[in-house]
C-alpha positions as CSV (number, residue, x, y, z in Angstrom):
1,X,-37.0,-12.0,58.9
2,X,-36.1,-9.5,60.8
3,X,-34.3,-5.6,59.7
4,X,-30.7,-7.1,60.3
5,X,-31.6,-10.3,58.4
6,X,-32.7,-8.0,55.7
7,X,-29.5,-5.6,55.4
8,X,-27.3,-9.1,55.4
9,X,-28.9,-9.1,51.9
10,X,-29.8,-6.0,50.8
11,X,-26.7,-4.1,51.2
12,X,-24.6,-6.4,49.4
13,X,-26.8,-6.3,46.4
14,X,-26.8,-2.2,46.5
15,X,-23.0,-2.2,46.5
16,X,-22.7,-5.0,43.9
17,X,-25.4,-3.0,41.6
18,X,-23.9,-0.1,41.7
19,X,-20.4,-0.7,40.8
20,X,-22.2,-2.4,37.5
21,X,-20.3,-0.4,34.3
22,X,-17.2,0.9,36.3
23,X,-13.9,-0.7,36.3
24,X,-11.3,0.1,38.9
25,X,-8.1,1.3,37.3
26,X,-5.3,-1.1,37.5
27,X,-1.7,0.2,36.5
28,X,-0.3,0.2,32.9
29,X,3.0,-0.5,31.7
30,X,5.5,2.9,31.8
31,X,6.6,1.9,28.7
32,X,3.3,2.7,27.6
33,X,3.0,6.5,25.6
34,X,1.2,9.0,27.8
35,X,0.6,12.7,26.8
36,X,2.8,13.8,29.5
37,X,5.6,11.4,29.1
38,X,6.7,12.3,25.5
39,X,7.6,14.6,23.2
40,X,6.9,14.6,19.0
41,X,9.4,15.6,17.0
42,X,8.8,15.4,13.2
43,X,11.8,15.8,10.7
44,X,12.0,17.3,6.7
45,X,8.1,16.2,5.5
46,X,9.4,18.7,2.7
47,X,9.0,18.6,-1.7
48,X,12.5,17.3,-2.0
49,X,12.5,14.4,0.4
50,X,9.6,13.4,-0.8
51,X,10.1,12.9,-4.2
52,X,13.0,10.2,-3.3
53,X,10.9,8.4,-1.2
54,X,10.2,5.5,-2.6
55,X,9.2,2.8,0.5
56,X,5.6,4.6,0.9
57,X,3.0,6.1,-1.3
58,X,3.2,9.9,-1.3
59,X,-0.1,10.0,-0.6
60,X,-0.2,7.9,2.3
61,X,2.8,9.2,3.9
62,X,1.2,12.5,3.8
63,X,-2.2,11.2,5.5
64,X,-0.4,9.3,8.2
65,X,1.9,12.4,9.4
66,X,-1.2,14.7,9.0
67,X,-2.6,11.9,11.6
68,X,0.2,12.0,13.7
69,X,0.6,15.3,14.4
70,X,-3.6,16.0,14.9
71,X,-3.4,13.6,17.2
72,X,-0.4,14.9,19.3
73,X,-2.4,18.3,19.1
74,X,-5.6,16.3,20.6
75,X,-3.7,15.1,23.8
76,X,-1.3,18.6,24.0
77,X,2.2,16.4,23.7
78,X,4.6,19.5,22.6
79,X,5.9,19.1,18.8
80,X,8.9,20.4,17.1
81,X,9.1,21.0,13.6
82,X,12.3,20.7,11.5
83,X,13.2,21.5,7.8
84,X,16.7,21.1,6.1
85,X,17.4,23.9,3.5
86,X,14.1,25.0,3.1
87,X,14.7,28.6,1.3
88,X,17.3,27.1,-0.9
89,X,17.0,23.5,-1.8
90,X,14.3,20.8,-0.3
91,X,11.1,23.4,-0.4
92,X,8.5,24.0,2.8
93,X,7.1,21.4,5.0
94,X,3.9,20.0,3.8
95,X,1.0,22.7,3.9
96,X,-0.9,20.1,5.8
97,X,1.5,19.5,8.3
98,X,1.9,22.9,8.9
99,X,-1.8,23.7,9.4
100,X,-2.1,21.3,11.9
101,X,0.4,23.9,13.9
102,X,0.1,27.3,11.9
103,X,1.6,29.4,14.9
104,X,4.9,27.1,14.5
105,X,7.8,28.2,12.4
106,X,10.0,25.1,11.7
107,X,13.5,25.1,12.8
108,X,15.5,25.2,9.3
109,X,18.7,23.3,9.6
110,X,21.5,22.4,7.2
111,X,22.8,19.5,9.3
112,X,21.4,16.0,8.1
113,X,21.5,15.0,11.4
114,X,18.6,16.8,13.6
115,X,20.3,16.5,16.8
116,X,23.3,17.9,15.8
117,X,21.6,21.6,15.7
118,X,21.7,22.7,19.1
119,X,18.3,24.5,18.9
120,X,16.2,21.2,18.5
121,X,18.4,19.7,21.3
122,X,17.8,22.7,23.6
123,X,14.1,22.7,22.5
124,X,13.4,19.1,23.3
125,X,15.2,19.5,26.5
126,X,13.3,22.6,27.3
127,X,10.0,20.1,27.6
128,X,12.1,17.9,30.6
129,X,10.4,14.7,28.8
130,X,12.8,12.0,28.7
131,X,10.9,9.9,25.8
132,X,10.9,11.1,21.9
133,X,8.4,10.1,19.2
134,X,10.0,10.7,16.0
135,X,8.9,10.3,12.4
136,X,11.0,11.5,9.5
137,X,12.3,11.6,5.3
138,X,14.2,9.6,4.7
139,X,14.6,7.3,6.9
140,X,18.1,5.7,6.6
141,X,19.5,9.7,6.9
142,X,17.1,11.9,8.7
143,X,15.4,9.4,11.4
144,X,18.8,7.4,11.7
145,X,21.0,10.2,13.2
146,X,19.1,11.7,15.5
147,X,16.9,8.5,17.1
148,X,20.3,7.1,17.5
149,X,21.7,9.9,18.7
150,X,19.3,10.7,21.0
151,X,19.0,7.2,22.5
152,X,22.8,7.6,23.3
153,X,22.9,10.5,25.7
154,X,19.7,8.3,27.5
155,X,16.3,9.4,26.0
156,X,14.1,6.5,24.8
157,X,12.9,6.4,21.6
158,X,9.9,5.5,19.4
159,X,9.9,5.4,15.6
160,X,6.7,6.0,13.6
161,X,7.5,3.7,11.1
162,X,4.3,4.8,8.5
163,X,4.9,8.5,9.1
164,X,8.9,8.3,7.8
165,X,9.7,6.9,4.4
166,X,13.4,5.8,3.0
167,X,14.8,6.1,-1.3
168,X,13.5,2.5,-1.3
169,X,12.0,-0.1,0.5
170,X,14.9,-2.1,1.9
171,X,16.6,1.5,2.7
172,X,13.7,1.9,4.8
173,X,13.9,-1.8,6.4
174,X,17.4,-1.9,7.0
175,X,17.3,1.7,9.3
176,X,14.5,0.3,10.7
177,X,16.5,-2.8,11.5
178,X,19.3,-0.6,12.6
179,X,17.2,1.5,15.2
180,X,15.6,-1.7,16.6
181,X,18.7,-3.2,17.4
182,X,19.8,0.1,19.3
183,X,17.1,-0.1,21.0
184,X,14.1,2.2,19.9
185,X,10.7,1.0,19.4
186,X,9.1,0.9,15.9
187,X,5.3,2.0,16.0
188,X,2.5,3.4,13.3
189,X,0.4,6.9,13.6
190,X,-2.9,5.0,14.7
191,X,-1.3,2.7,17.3
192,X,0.6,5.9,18.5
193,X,-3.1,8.2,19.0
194,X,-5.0,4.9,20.2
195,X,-2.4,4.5,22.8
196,X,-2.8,7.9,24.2
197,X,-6.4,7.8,24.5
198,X,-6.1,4.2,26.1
199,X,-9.5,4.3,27.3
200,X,-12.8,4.7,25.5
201,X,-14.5,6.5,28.4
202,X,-12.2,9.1,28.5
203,X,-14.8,11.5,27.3
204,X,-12.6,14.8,27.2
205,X,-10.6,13.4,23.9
206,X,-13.3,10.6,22.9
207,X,-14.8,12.6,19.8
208,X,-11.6,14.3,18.4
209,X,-9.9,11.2,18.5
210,X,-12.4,9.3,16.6
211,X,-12.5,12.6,14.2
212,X,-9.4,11.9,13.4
213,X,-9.6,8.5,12.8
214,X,-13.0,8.6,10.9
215,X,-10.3,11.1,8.4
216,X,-7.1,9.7,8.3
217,X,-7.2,5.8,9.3
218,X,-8.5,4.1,6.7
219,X,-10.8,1.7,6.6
220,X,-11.3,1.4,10.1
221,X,-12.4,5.5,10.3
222,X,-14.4,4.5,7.6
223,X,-16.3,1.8,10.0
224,X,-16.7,4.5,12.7
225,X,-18.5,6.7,9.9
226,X,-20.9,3.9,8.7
227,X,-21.3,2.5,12.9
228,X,-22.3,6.3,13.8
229,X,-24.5,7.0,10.8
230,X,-26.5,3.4,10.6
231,X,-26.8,2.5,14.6
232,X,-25.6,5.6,16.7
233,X,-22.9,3.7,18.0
234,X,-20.1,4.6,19.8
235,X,-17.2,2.6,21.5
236,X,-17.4,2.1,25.0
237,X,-19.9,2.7,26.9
């Protein structure tokens, strides 16, 4: 056999071994969340509205928009913090909310409807992003107005359904229901962070997002914690 015989074979073989473990990128969905397509805007996590709520556990409700907004800080999305009354009637946002962004000062508001204060408007169109992710109390009143506002003058809209909570469960439904049908898209803290990291190997996020899940999410950050400490495992590869 003689050298060309030998490269027919050989060179093929190099090529093939060495794109072993790498994947070409193919293109995603644009309706997909990116970190640079979006902006989060999270509306009256405050005492008052929270003691109404009655479609989620307190508890819970404060986890999952403590999740939401660490993982917004994780991939640099720009988040707006709003408050109704604060001084005089529904209290401060939640202290961990607020740590999550210390250097923010809410926008206080006495409009029920977020988008009806031109300060949020101008500082969501300060950003140029043309989607919003928005999670609110209650639900039927605070997440209502402005989602369906906003989706009228033509910015799409995504709903985190287990970060907002409504005076009861079918109050919650029904806006839900309502917001659907206008055509926002319902999603939940976890599927919100996963999406933006989208891909295991992308090492620059990889640990703070599984930091955040291995505190906030559960059961399933409780599997992280028990897959790291028993077999050193990590996903991806």
């Amino acid at each position: 056999m003689n050298i060309k015989q030998i490269l027919k074979f050989v060179v093929p073989a190099i090529v093939a071994i060495s794109g072993l473990g790498s994947a070409q990128a193919a293109e995603p969905s644009p309706r997909l969340l990116t970190p640079g397509n979006h902006t989060l805007l999270l509306i009256d996590h405050q005492p008052q509205m929270a003691f109404a709520t009655r479609s989620i556990d307190i508890a819970e409700l404060r986890n999952n928009v403590t999740g939401l907004a660490k993982a917004a800080k994780i991939f640099k999305v720009p988040t707006i913090l709003t408050t109704v009354a604060a001084q005089s009637f529904s209290g401060p946002i939640f202290p961990e909310l607020q740590a999550v962004v210390p250097e923010q000062k809410p926008i206080d508001r006495t409009t029920m409807n977020t988008w009806e204060d031109q300060r949020v408007v101008d500082e969501v169109k300060k950003f140029g992003r043309k989607k919003i992710v928005m999670a609110a109390l209650w639900t039927e009143v605070c997440l209502v107005e402005p989602a369906l506002s906003a989706i009228d003058q033509g910015y799409d809209v995504y709903i985190v359904t287990d970060a907002s909570g409504g005076v009861s469960k079918e109050a919650h439904d029904m806006a839900v229901q309502r917001l659907i049908q206008a055509g926002a898209h319902p999603i939940t803290w976890l599927q919100y962070m996963l999406e933006l990291q989208r891909d295991w190997a992308r090492g620059e996020t990889y640990q703070a997002v599984t930091d955040v899940a291995s505190q906030h999410a559960g059961g399933y950050g409780l599997g992280i914690i028990y897959a790291k400490d028993m077999f050193h495992a990590k996903e991806g590869k």
